[in-house]
N, C-alpha and C positions, 0 to 999 in steps of 0.2 A: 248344387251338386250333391248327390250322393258319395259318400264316400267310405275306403275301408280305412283299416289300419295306419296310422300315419308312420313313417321310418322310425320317427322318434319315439315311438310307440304311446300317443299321445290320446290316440285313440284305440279302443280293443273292440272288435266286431263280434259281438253273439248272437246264437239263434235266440228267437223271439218266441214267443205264444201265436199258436193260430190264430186266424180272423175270420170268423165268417167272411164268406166272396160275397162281394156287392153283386147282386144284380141290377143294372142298369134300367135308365129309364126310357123305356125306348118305346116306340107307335107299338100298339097293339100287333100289327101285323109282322114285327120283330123281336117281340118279346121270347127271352131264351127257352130252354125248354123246360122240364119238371127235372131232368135229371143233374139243371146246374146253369149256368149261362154262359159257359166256353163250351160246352158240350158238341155243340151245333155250329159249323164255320158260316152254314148259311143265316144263324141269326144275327152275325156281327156287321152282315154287309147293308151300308147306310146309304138310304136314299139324297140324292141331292134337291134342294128344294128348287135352285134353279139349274137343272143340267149344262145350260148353256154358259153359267159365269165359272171360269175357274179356281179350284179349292184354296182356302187359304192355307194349308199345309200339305208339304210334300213329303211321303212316305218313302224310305229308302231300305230296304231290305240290304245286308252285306256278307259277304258271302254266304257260307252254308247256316241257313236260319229257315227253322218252319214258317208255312205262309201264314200261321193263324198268327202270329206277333203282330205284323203289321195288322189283322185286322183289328186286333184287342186295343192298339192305338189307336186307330180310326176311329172306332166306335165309342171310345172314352172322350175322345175330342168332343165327335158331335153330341154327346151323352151330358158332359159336364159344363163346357164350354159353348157351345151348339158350332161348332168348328167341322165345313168339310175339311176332309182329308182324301189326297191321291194317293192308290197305293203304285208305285213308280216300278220297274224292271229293274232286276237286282244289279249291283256293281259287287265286282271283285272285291277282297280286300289290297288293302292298300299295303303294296309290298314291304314299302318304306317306313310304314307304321310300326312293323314287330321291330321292338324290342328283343333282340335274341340271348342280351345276356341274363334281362330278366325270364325270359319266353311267355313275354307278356304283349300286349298290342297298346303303342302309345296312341293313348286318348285326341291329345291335341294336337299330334302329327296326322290323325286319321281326320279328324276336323280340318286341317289344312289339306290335307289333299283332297278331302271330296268338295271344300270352296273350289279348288281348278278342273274339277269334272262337270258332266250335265245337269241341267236344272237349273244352278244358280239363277238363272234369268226367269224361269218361270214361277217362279213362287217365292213368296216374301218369307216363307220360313220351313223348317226341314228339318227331319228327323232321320239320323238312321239308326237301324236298328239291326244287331247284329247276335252271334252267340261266342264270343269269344273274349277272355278274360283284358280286362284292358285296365289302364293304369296309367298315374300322373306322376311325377319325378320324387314329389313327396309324397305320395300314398303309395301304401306295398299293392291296390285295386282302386276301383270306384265302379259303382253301376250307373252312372250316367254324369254326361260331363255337357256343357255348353256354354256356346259365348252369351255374355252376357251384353242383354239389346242388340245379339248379332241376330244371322242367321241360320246355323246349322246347330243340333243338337245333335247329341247320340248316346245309346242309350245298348246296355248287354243284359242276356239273358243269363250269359255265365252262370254268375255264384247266385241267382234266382233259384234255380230248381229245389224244391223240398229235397230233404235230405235222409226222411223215414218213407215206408209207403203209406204211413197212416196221414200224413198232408198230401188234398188231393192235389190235383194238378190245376186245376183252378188255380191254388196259390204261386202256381208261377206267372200267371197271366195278372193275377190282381196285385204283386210286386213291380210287374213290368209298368202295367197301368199307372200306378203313384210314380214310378220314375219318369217315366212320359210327359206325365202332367208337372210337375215338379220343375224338368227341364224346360218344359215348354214355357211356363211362365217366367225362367230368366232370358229366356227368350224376348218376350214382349218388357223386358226390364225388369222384371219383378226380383227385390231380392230375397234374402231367407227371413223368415218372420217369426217371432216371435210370441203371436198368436196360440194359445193354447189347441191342439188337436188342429191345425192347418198345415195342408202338405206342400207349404214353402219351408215348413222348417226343416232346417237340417239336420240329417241323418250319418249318423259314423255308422252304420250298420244294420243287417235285417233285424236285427230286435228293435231299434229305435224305428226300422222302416213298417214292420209289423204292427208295430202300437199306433200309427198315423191311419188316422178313417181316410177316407175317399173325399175329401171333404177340402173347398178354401174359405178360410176366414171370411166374413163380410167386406172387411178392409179388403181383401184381395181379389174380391170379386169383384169389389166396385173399380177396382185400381184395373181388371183386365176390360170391365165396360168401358172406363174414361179409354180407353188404349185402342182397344178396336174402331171407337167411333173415329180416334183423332187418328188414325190408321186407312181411313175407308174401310173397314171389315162389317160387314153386318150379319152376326154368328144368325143360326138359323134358329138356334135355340138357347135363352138365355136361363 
């Protein structure tokens, strides 16, 4: 989990130092353009190696959220992981979820309620991905929250967006990215590591999320190969 502030002010969330954006490693006939590699929505869309078997991750867009989010997830999956991704038709938010007295959107109440909506049955693992501030009972925020070896993640672009004009906009996509990935992996049970520059460690905030490369430890790579195999998954790219 990423996380903000804790009540007990245990943790303090500061801005970080930029990072150069990763560009991805992606087929020649996808690679991003010269001006950046968010730049272009058509260069994040990923071929599937076999059209006919269905993606191991389902993408969920929640209410009002640009469509490029879910691509930047997509394409980080199959990019780092070799993981397809569906991008799915958006659901509402979940009414039940605000928080009104914080006017904040509960994390874990939004995870329970999209377990009893569509998809559960078609994909073994799920992300949503949304633009609204959301929050856990001891954090005043979090940008991404999930169960652990469950199956639904979720993941805000909220408090991602730079905050000067001089960070481009890249950097809200390659914040989203490390949370995606990050979730994803407690997804598959992975938990926070310890590991020097690995994006299972945990994060109280964009400075500690900014300093984190794009990057899983060896341990954690090998720990997502044992998992897919004993999973049936077989990523397209390792």
């Amino acid at each position: 989990m990423f996380a903000g502030r804790m009540k007990i002010d245990l943790l303090f969330a500061r801005h970080g130092s930029l990072l150069r954006p990763a560009i991805l490693d992606l087929e020649p006939s996808t690679k991003p353009s010269e001006n950046g590699p968010f730049t272009s929505p058509s260069s994040l869309i990923m071929r599937r190696a076999d059209p006919h078997k269905k993606a191991a991750i389902g993408i969920v867009p929640i209410g009002d959220v640009t469509d490029m989010a879910a691509k930047v997830i997509s394409a980080h999956l199959w990019g780092y992981l070799g993981l397809d991704a569906d991008i799915l038709p958006p659901v509402p938010l979940p009414s039940r979820a605000l928080d009104r007295q914080r006017l904040q959107v509960d994390a874990g109440k939004t995870i329970a309620a999209l377990e009893t909506g569509p998809h559960g049955d078609d994909y073994p693992k799920l992300v949503g991905v949304m633009d609204a501030d959301i929050c856990m009972p001891i954090f005043t925020h979090v940008l991404g929250e999930a169960q652990q070896g469950g199956q639904w993640a979720l993941v805000s672009l909220f408090r991602l967006h730079p905050r000067t004009a001089e960070r481009p906009p890249a950097m809200l996509y390659e914040r989203l990215a490390k949370i995606a990935l990050h979730e994803i992996g407690h997804l598959f049970n992975l938990r926070h590591c310890e590991g020097p520059g690995c994006l299972m460690q945990f994060s109280g905030g964009l400075a500690e999320l900014d300093r984190l490369p794009l990057h899983f430890c060896r341990y954690c790579r090998t720990y997502f190969e044992e998992t897919f195999n004993a999973c049936g998954l077989r990523p397209s790219r390792t």
